[in-house]
C-alpha positions in Angstrom: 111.6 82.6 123.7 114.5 83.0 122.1 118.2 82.8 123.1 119.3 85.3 125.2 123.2 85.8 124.9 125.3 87.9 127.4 129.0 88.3 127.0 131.5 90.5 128.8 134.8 90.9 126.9 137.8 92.4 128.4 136.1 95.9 129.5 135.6 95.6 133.3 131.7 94.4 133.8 130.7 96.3 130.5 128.4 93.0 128.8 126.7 93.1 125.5 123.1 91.4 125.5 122.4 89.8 122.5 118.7 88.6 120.8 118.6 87.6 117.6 117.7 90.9 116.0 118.4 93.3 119.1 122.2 94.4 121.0 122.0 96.2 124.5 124.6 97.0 126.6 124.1 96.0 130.6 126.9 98.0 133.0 127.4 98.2 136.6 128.0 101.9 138.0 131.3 103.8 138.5 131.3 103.0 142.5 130.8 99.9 141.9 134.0 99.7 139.3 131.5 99.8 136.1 131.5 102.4 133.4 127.9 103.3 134.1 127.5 102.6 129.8 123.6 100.7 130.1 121.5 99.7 132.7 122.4 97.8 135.3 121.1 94.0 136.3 118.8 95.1 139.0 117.9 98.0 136.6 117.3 95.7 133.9 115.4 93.1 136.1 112.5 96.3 137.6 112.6 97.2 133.4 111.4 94.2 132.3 108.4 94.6 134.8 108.0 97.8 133.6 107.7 97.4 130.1 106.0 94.3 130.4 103.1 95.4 132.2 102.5 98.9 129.9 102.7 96.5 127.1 100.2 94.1 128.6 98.1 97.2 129.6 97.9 98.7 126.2 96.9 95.3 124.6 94.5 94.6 127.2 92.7 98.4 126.1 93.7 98.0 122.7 91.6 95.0 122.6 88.5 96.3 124.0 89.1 99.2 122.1 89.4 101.8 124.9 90.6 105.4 125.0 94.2 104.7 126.6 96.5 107.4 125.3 99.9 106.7 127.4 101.2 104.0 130.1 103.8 105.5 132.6 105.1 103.3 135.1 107.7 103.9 137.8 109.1 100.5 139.2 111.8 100.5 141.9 113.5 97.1 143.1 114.8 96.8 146.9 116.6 93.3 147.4 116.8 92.6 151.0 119.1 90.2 152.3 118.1 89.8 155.8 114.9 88.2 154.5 115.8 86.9 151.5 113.3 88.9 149.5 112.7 91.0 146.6 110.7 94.0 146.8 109.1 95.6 143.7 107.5 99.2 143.9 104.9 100.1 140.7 103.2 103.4 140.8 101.4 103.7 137.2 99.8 106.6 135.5 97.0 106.1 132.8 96.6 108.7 130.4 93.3 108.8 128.4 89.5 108.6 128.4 89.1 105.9 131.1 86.3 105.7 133.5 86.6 104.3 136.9 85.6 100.7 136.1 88.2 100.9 133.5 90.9 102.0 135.3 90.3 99.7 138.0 90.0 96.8 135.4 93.9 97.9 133.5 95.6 98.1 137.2 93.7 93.9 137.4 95.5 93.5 134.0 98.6 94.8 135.4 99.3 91.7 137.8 98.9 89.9 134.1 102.0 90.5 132.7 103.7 87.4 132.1 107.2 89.2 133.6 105.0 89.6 137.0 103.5 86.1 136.8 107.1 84.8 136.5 108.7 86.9 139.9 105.4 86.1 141.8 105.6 82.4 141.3 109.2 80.0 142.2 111.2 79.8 139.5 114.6 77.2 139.1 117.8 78.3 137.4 119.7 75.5 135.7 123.4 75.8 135.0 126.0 74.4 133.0 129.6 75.1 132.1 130.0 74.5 128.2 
């Protein structure tokens, strides 16, 4: 993967995300003294699910050359303290010519997606001040 680089400025907890090739813009929301401007982390975090599994889900189809037309996927995130644990919700919607078997094999795939492989497995986070 590529380097990821995040840097907030002056403008209270607005942070431009950088790739290589790509700029988006991560906030916090106004009651939590943010601007609102871009998503925030937690949003980010249940968006990479998101995205990752519709894209794994259309590969998987495009492959075996299946009629799937549309991916929509609701993800919410609950963090809970008390237990240390993070909660993600997925409700998906395939749109196209799919028969049961199908269907039932694309929400196997879904639980493929490298970003769920990586929050279903322990990770380590190494830190150092430059």
């Amino acid at each position: 993967m590529d380097k990821i680089t995040a840097h907030l400025g002056s403008q209270n907890y607005k942070t431009e995300v950088k790739t290589a090739t790509n700029t988006l813009i991560v906030d916090e929301p106004l009651d939590l003294g943010g601007e609102d401007l871009g998503f925030n982390p937690h949003e980010l975090l249940a968006a990479s699910l998101g995205t990752c599994t519709a894209i794994t889900m259309k590969m998987y189809s495009d492959h075996k050359g299946w009629d799937l037309t549309d991916v929509k996927i609701d993800v919410t995130f609950e963090w809970i303290k008390e237990g240390n644990k993070s909660v993600f919700t997925r409700n998906i919607e395939l749109i196209g010519d799919l028969d049961t078997t199908q269907r039932e094999r694309l929400l196997k795939i879904a639980n493929s997606c490298p970003v769920h492989k990586v929050l279903m497995n322990p990770s380590d986070v190494e830190t150092m001040l430059i």
